[in-house]
N, C-alpha and C positions, 0 to 999 in steps of 0.2 A: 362822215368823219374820216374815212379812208383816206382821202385827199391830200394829209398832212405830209404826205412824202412828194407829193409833188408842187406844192407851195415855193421851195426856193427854185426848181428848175423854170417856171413862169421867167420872163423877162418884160411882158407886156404890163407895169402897172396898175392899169385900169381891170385886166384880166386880173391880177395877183390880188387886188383889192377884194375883188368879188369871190373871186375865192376863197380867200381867207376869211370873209362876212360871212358864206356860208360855211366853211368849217367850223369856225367860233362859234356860230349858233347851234351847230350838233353836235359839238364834243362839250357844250356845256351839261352840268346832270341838272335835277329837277332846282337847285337852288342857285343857278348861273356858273357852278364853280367849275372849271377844267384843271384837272389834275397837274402838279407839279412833272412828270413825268409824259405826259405831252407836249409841255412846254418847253422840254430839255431839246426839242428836237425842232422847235422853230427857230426860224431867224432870228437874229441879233431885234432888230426894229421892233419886230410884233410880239419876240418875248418881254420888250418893256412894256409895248401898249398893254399886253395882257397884265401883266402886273401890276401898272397903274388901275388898271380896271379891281381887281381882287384888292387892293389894297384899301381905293378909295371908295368904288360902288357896290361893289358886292354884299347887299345887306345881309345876307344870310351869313358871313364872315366876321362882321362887325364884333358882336360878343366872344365869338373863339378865334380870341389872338393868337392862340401857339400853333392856330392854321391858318391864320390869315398874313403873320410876318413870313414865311420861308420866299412868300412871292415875291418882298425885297430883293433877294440874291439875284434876281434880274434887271435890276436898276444900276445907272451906274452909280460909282460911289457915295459922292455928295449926294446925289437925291437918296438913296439907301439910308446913307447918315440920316441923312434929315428925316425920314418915315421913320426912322427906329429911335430915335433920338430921345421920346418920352420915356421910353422903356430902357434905353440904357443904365436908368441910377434904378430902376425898380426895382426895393426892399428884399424881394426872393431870387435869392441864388439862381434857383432855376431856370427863371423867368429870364434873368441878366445873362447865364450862359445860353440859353435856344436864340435870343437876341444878337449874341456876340456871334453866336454859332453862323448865323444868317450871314451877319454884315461883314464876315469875316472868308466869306467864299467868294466873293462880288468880285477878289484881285484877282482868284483861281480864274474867273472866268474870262475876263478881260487882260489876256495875255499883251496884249495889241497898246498896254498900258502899265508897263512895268514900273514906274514910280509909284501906281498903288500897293506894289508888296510891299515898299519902305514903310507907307502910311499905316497900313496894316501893323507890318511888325512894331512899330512902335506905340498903338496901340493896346498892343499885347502887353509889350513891356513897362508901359505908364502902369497895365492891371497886374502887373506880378503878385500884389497880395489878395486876391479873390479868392476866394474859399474854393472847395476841390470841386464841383459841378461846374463851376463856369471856368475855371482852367480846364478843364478837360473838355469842355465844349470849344472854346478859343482853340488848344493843341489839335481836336479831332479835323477843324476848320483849315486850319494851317497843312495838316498832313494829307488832307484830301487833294491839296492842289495839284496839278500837272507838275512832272520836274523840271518842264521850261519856264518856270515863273522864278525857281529858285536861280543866285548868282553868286558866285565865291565871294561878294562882297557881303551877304546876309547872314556869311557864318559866324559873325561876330554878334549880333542880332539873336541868334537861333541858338549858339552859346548862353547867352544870359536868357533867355525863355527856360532854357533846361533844366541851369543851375536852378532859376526861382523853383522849378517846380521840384527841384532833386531837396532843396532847402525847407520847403514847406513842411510843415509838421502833420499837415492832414492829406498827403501824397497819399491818393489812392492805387490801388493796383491797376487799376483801367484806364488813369492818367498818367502812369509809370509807362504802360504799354503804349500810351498814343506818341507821350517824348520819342522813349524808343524808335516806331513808325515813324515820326516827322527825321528821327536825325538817320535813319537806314534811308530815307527818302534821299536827306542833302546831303549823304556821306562823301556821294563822288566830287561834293564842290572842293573838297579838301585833305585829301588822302593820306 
């Protein structure tokens, strides 16, 4: 499994196939799964294949959803949407921010695609009344992104995120902190 650093220097195809077949097969552990954290360091292309795989085959995945969604954030958007899409309205707070938390990193990554932060942000802002766990999963998601995703035009966007949450009656202190972080993040769009 050492290999994994020289996976994108390959330029031969056929070679990069077979290599990658045999990384996958030893950086899997006894129940096929390869760690989100190896994944962060493949290519665009085979960190989807991987995550289709984790998402849809992985039987050992199947019953632990709250380890089996994070492999979304490597898909792009709409296919992301649509894997998560059951678990969007599910009953636990919880449940609904680690969900949101996922599908809401997918724009972070996909810089290459900036009309997804708009999709995003207005996402957030349809959920302005969600109870303090999944705002603060949604904020944590938001403020993780790179500052090249954000544009002086999302400060109006990132305004009303903030208010909702400065508004809420069940503002917790670790969702206070994360606004904070998201708006120290996009302070330079607007000075």
């Amino acid at each position: 499994h050492w290999g994994l650093a020289l996976l994108p220097h390959l330029k031969d195809e056929a070679q990069r196939a077979r290599a990658y077949e045999l990384w996958a097969t030893s950086a899997q552990d006894q129940d096929g799964v390869i760690g989100l954290a190896r994944l962060d360091r493949l290519p665009r292309d085979l960190q989807e294949h991987q995550a289709r795989r984790h998402l849809h085959r992985v039987v050992a995945l199947t019953p632990r959803t709250l380890q089996r969604i994070p492999y979304a954030q490597y898909l792009p958007w709409e296919e992301a949407k649509s894997a998560l899409q059951t678990l969007l309205g599910h009953p636990e707070g919880s449940m609904r921010g680690a969900v949101l938390g996922v599908l809401l990193r997918v724009p972070g990554r996909r810089l290459d695609q900036p009309a997804l932060v708009d999709q995003a942000l207005e996402l957030v802002q349809f959920r302005k009344n969600e109870q303090d766990p999944v705002r603060l999963a949604m904020v944590s998601a938001l403020a993780s992104w790179p500052k090249e995703a954000w544009r002086k035009t999302h400060t109006v966007a990132i305004e009303r995120i903030i208010r909702a949450g400065l508004d809420a009656s069940d503002l917790s202190h670790a969702t206070a902190l994360q606004l904070e972080r998201l708006l120290i993040r996009t302070f330079r769009l607007d000075p």
